[in-house]
N, C-alpha and C positions, 0 to 999 in steps of 0.2 A: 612893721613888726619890730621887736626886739631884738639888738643885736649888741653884741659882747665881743671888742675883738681885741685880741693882744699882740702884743709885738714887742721887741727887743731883747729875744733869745737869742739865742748864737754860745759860742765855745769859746770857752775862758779858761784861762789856768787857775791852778788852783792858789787861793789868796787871791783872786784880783775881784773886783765888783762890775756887775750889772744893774740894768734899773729897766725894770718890765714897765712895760704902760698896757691900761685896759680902757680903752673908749668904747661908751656906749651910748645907743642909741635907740630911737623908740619910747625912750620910756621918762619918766619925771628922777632924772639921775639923783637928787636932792631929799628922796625921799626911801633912797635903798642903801642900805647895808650893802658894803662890798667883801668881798673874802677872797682869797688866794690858795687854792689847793697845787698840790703836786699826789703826780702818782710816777714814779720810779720803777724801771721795767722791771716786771714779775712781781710787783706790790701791788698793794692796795691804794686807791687814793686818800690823802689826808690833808687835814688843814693846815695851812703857814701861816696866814696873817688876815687880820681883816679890821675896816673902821667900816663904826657904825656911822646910820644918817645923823640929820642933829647937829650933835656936837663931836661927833669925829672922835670917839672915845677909840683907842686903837688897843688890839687882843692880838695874840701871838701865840705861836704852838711854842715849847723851852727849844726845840732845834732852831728856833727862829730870832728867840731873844738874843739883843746886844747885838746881833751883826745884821737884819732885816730891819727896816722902815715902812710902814706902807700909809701913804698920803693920799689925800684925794682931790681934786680942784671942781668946785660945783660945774664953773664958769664954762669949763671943758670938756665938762662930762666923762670926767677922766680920773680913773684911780692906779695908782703907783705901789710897785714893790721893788724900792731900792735893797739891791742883794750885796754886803761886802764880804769881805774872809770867805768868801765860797771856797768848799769843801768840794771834793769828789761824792762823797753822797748825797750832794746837795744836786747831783744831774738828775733829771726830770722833767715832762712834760709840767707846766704849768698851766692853770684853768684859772682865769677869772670867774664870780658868778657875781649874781646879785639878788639878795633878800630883802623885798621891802618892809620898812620900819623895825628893821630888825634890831633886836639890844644887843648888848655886848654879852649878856647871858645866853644868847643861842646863836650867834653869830659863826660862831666856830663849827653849827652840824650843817654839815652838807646837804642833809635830806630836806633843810628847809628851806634851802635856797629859788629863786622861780628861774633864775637864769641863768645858764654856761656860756662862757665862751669858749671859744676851737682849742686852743691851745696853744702853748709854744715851749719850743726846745730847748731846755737847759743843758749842757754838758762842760763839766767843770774837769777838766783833766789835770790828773797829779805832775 
C-alpha cells in the first residue's frame, strides 16, 4: 500500500533552519505532485509548498516564499522542505501528501490530494 512518512521535526530556535524529508512508497513517486501542508494548534490546515511531477515546477503559500525550499529526488522517492528563518508561527505539525500528475495550478488544494502522510512536529521557539 501507499505510504507517506516524514521525519526531521524536532525544536528549533527561532531563526535557525530545518529540512523535513517525506519518503514514500507504494506508489510511481515520478508521476505525483508532492505538497507540504501544516496545521498549527487550534487552526485550520493549510498549504506551504509543493513541486509538481514532470518538471518540478515548485508553488509556495507568500508565508513560505524566500525562506522555504521544497525539492524532490525521483531516485529516492523522496521529496524535501528545507525550512530557514523559521519563525515561531511557523510551529506546526507538518503533512506531506501526494497528488498524481497534478499541475502547478491545483497543487496547492489539499482536497485533491490521494495521499497523507502522519506527520511531524514543528516547534520553533522564540
Amino acid at each position: 500500500q501507499v505510504q507517506l512518512v516524514e521525519s526531521g521535526g524536532g525544536l528549533v530556535q527561532a531563526g535557525g533552519s530545518l529540512t523535513l524529508s517525506c519518503a514514500a512508497s507504494g506508489l510511481t513517486f515520478s508521476n505525483y505532485g508532492m505538497g507540504w501542508f501544516r496545521q498549527a494548534p487550534g487552526k485550520e490546515l493549510v498549504f506551504v509548498a509543493a513541486i509538481t511531477w514532470g518538471r518540478g515546477n515548485t508553488v509556495y503559500a507568500d508565508s513560505a516564499k524566500g525562506r522555504f525550499t521544497v525539492s524532490r529526488d525521483n531516485a529516492k522517492n523522496t521529496v524535501y522542505l528545507q525550512m530557514n528563518s523559521l519563525k515561531p508561527e511557523d510551529t506546526a505539525v507538518y503533512y506531506c501528501a501526494a497528488d498524481r500528475f497534478a499541475a502547478a495550478q491545483t497543487i496547492r488544494d489539499m482536497n485533491t490530494m490521494d495521499y497523507w502522510g502522519q506527520g511531524t512536529q514543528v516547534t520553533v521557539s522564540s
